[in-house]
C-alpha positions in Angstrom: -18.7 62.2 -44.7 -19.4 63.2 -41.0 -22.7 63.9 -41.7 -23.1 60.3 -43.2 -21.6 58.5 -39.8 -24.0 60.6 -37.6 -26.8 59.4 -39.3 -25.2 56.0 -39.4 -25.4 56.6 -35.4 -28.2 57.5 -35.2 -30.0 54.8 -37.2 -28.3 52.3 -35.4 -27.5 52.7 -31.9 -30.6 54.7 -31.0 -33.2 52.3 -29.3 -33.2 49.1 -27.0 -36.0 48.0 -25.6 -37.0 45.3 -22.6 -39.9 43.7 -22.0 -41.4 41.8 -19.3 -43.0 38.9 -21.0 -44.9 41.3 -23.7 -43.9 41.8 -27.5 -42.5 44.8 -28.5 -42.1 46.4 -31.9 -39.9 49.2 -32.2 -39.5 51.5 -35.5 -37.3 55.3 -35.4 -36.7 57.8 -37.5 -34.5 60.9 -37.7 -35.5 64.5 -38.5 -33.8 67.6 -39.1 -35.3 70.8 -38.6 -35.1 73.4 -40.8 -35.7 77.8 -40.5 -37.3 79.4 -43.7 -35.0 81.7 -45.1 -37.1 84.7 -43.5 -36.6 82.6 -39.9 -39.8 82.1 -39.4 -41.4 79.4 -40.0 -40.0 76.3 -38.7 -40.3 72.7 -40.5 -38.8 69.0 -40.3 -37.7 66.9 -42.6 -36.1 63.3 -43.1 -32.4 63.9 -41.9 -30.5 62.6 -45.3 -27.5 65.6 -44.3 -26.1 66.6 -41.2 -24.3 70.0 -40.3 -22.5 70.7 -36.9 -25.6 73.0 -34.8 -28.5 71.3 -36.9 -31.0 70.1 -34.4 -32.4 66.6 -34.7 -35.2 65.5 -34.2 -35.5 62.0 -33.1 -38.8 59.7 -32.9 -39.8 56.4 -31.7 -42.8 54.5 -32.8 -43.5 51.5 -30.6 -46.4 48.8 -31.0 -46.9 46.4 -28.1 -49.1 43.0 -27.8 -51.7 45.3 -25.7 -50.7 43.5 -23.1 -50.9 45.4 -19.9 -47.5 45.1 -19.2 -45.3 48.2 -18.8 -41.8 48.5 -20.6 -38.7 50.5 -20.8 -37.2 52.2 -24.2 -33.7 53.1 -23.6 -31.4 54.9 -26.1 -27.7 56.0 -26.2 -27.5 59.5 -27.1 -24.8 59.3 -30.5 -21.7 61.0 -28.8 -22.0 63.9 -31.6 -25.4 64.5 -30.7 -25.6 66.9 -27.4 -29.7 65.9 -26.1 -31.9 68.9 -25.6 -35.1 68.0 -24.7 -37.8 65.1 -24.7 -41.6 64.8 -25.4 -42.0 62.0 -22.2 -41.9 63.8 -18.8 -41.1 60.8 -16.9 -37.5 60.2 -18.9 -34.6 59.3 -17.1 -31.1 59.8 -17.5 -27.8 58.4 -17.5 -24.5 60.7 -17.6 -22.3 57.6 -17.2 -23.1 55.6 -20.5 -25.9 54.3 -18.4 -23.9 52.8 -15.5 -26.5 54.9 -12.9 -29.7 57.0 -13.6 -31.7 60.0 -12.9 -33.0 63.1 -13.4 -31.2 65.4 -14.9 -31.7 68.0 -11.8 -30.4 64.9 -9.3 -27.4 64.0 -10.7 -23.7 64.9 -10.6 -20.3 65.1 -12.8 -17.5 64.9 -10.9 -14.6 66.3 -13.0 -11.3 68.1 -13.5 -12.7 71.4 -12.2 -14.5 69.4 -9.2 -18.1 68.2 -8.6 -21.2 70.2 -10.3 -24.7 69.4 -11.6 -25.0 67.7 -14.1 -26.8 69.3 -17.3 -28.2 68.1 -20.4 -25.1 68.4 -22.3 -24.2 65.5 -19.7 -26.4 63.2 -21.1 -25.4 59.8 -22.4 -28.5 58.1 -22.6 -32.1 58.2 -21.9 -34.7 55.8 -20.5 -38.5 56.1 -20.6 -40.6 53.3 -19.0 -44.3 52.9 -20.8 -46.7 52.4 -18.4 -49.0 49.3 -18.4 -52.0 51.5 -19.1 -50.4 52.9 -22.2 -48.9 49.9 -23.2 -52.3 48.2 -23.4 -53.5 51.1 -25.9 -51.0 48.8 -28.5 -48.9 51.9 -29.4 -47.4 55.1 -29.1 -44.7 57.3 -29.8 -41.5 59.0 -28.0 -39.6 61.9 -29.6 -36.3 63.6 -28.7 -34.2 66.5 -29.9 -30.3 66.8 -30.0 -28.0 69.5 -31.3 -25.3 68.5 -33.6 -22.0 69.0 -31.8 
């Protein structure tokens, strides 16, 4: 049954998108990856079970208008999803449920135990802005890991 809300999550609350006067088209999908039993050979497939340590691997598709407009993907990171990495190097972050952003190396948590850098594990939601001379290629693609918590 957890398994079946995660992918719930992650189906639905992964992606919003803004444009600046430029139509945008996004589709997602949600992978597990998978170890051969010899731990070897490493493989994806369509996430249709969960388990808690599974890494996911999440992708965005996006078509624009080719207008040569850029435009920002945001997406909450499912709270039992911990983020691990991205395929964009420009991404931005948000450890606050995306009340302020950075990078991951510039931010802080202040908490029980006092103020410390912030790390992935922070992370609550990710922005990537497209840049007009990609957006005018019509299309591309984002991708993201997590860790089941």
């Amino acid at each position: 049954m957890r398994s079946a809300i995660i992918l719930t999550m992650c189906a639905s609350a992964f992606f919003g998108a803004t444009a600046v006067q430029a139509q945008i088209e996004l589709s997602r999908a949600a992978y597990v990856e998978r170890m051969s039993d010899n731990g070897k050979v490493r493989s994806i497939e369509p996430a249709t079970s969960l388990s808690r340590g599974d890494t996911v691997v999440l992708v965005v598709d996006w078509r624009s208008d080719g207008a040569r407009k850029s435009f920002v993907v945001s997406s909450p990171i499912p709270r039992h999803l911990k983020f691990k990495s991205s395929s964009h190097d420009r991404q931005i972050v948000s450890i606050d449920n995306g009340r302020s952003w950075g990078r991951i190396g510039t931010l802080r948590v202040n908490d029980r135990f006092g103020s410390r850098r912030a790390s992935v594990e922070d992370v609550t939601h990710l922005r990537w802005t497209i840049p007009s001379h990609q957006s005018a290629n019509g299309s591309g693609k984002i991708t993201y890991s997590a860790i089941v918590r």
